[in-house]
KEKE-3310 file (N, C-alpha, C; in steps of 0.2 Angstrom, whole numbers, plus 5000, padded with zeros to 4 digits):
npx = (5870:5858:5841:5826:5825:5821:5820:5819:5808:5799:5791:5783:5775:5767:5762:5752:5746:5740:5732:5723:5717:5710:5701:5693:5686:5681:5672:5664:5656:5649:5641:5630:5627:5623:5617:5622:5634:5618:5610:5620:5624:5623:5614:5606:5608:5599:5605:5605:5608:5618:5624:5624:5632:5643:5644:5648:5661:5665:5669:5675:5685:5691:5693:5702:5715:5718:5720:5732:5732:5733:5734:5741:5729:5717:5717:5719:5706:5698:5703:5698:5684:5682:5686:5673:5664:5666:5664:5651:5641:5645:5654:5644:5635:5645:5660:5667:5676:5674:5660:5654:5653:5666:5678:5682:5680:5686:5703:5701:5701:5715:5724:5723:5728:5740:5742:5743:5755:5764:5762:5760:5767:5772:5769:5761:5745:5752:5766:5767:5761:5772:5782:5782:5781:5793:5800:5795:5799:5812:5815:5812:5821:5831:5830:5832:5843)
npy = (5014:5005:4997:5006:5023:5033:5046:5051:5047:5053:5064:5063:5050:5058:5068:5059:5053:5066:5070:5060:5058:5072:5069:5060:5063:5076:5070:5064:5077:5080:5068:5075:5087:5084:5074:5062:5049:5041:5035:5034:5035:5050:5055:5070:5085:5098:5113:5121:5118:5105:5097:5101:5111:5104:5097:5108:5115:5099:5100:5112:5110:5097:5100:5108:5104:5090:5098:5104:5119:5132:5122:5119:5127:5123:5108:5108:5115:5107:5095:5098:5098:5084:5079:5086:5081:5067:5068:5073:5064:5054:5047:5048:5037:5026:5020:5014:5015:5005:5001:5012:5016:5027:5028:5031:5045:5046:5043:5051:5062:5061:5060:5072:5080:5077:5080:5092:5099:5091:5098:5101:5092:5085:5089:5100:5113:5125:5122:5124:5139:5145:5142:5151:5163:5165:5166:5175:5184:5183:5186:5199:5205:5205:5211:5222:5224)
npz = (6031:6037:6036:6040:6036:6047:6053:6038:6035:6042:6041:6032:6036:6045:6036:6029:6039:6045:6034:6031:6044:6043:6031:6035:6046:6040:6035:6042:6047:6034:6034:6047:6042:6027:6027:6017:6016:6012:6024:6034:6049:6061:6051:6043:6052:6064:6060:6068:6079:6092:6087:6074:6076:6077:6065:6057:6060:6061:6047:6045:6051:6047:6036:6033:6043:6032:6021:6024:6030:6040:6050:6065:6074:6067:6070:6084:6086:6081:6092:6103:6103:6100:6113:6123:6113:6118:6133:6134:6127:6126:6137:6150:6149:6151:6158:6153:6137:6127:6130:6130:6117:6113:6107:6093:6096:6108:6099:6089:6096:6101:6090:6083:6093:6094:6083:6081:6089:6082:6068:6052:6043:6029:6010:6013:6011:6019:6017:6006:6003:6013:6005:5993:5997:6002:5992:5985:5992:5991:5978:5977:5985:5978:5967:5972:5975)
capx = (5863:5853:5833:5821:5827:5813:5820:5818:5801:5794:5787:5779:5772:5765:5755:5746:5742:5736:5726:5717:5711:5707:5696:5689:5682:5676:5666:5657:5654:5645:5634:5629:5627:5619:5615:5628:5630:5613:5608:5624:5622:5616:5611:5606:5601:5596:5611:5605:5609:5622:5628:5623:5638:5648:5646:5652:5667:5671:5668:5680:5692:5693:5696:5711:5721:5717:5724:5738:5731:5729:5736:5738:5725:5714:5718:5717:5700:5695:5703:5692:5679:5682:5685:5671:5659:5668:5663:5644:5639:5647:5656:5639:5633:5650:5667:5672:5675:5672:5654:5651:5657:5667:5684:5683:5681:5697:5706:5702:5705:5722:5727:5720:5730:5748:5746:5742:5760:5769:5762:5757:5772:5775:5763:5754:5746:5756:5773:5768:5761:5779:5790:5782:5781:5800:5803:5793:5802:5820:5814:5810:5827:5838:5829:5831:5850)
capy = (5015:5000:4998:5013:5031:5037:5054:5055:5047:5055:5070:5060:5049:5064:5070:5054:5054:5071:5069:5053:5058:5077:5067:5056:5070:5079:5067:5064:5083:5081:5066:5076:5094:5084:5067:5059:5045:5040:5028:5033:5035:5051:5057:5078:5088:5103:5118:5127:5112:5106:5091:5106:5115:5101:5096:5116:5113:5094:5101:5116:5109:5092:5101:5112:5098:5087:5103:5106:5125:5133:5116:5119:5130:5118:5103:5109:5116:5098:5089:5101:5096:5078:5080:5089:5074:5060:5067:5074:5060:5045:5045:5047:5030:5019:5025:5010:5016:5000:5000:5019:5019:5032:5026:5035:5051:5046:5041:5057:5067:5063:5061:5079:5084:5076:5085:5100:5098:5090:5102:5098:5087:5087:5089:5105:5121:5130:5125:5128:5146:5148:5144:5154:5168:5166:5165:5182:5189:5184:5190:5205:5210:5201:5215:5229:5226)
capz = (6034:6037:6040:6036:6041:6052:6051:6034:6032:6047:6038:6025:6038:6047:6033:6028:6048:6045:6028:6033:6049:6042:6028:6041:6052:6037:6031:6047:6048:6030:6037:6049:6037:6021:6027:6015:6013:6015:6029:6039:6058:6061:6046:6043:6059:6063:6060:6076:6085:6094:6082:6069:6076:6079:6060:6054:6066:6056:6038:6042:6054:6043:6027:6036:6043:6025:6015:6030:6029:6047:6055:6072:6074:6066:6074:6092:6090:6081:6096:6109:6100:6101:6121:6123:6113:6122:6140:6136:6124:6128:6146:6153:6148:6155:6160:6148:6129:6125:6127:6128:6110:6114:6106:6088:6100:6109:6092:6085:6100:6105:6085:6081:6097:6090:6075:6085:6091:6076:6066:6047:6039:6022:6006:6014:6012:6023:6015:5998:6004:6015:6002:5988:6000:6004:5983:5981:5996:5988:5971:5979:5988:5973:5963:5975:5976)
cpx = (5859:5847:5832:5823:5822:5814:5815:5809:5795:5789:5780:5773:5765:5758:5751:5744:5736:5730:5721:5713:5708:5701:5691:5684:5679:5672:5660:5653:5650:5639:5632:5627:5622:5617:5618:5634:5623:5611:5614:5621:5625:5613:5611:5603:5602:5603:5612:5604:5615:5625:5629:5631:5645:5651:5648:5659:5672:5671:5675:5687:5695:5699:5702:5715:5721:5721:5731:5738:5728:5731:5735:5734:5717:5711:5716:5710:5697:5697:5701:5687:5677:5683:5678:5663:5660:5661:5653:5640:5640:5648:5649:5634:5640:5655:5670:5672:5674:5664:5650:5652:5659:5676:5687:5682:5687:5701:5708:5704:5713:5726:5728:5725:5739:5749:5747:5750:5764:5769:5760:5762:5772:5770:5759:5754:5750:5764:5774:5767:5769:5785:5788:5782:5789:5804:5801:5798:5810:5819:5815:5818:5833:5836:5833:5839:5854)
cpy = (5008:5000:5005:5017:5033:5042:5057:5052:5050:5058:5066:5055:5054:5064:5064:5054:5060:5071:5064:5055:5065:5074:5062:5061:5074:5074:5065:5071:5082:5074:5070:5084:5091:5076:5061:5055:5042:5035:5029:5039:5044:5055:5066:5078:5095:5108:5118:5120:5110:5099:5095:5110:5112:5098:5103:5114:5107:5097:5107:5113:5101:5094:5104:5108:5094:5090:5104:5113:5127:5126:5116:5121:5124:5110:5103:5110:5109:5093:5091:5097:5089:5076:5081:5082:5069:5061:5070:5070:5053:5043:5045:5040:5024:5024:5021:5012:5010:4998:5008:5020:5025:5033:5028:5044:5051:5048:5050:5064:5068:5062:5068:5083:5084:5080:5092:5101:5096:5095:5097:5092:5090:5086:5093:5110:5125:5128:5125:5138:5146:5146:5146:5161:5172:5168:5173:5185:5190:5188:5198:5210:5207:5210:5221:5231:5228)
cpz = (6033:6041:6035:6039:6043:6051:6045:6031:6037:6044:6035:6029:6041:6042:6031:6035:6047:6040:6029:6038:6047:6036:6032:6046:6047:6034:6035:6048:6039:6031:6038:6043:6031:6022:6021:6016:6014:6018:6037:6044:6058:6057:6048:6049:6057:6062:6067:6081:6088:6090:6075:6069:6074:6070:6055:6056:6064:6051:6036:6044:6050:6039:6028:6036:6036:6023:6018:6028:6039:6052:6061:6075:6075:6069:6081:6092:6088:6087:6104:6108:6101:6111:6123:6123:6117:6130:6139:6133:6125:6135:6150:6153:6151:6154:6155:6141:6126:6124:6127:6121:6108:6111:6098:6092:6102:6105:6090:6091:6101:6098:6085:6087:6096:6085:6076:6086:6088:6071:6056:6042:6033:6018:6009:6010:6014:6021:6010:5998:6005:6009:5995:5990:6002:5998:5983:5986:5994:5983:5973:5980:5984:5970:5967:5977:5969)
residu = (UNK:UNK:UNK:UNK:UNK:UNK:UNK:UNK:UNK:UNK:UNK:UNK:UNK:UNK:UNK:UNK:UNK:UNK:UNK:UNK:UNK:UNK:UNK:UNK:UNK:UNK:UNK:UNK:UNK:UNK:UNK:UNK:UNK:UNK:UNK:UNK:UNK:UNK:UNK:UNK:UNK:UNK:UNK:UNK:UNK:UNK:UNK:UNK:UNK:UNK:UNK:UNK:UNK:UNK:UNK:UNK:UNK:UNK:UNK:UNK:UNK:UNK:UNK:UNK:UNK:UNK:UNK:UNK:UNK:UNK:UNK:UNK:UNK:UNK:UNK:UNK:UNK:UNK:UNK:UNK:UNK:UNK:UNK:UNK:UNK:UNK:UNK:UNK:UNK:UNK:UNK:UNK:UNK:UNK:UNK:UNK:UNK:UNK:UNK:UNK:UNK:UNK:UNK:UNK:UNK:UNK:UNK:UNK:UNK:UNK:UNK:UNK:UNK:UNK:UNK:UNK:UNK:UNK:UNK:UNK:UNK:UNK:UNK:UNK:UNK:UNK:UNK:UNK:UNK:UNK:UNK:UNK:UNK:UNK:UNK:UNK:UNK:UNK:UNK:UNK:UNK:UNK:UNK:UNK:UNK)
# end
């Protein structure tokens, strides 16, 4: 074997892809929810508003992909979500993301959409649930024989 085995670090790649962009998207979701940290762009709004929404939607769908809990689930509604902004927020100011500043929208769209698709890698929630759930399930019918 020579060079890096892609196979085997895929995974591992994967969830640091997934945990950084899932803390990155909650953290805009707590500007926006607590104006933290203070000064950044655009600070607390209203709930019942639609940036209000959008930050319920990063805090939950952040913290899911991050934890690799609900993964695909999560990620798709976070990479609607980032669709969604791009074209009522930004594309209406230039078609070029370059000056619509619409390119951390992109970003997060079409990540948020591969993970959707790759699903959570390694270090999650969801494979520490399924392989404790697989543990009780052996235990279970070891006993019962």
């Amino acid at each position: 074997m020579t060079g890096l085995d892609t196979q085997r670090v895929a995974p591992y790649a994967l969830a640091a892809l997934r945990i950084v962009v899932g803390v990155l998207f909650l953290a805009h979701g707590i500007v926006k929810m607590f104006g933290f940290p203070p000064g950044a762009p655009p600070g607390a709004v209203p709930l019942a508003s639609l940036l209000g929404v959008g930050a319920v939607i990063e805090i939950v769908t952040g913290a899911l992909v991050a934890l690799g809990l609900l993964t695909r689930p999560a990620a798709f509604v976070a990479s609607g979500q980032m669709a969604v902004a791009y074209w009522m927020f930004h594309a209406p100011h230039s078609v070029y993301p370059v000056l619509n500043g619409g390119e951390p929208a992109i970003l997060f769209c079409f990540v948020f959409l591969y993970v959707a698709a790759a699903g959570p890698g390694a270090f999650s929630l969801e494979s520490l649930l399924r392989r404790g759930s697989s543990s009780a399930t052996n235990s279970l019918s070891h006993a019962a024989s």
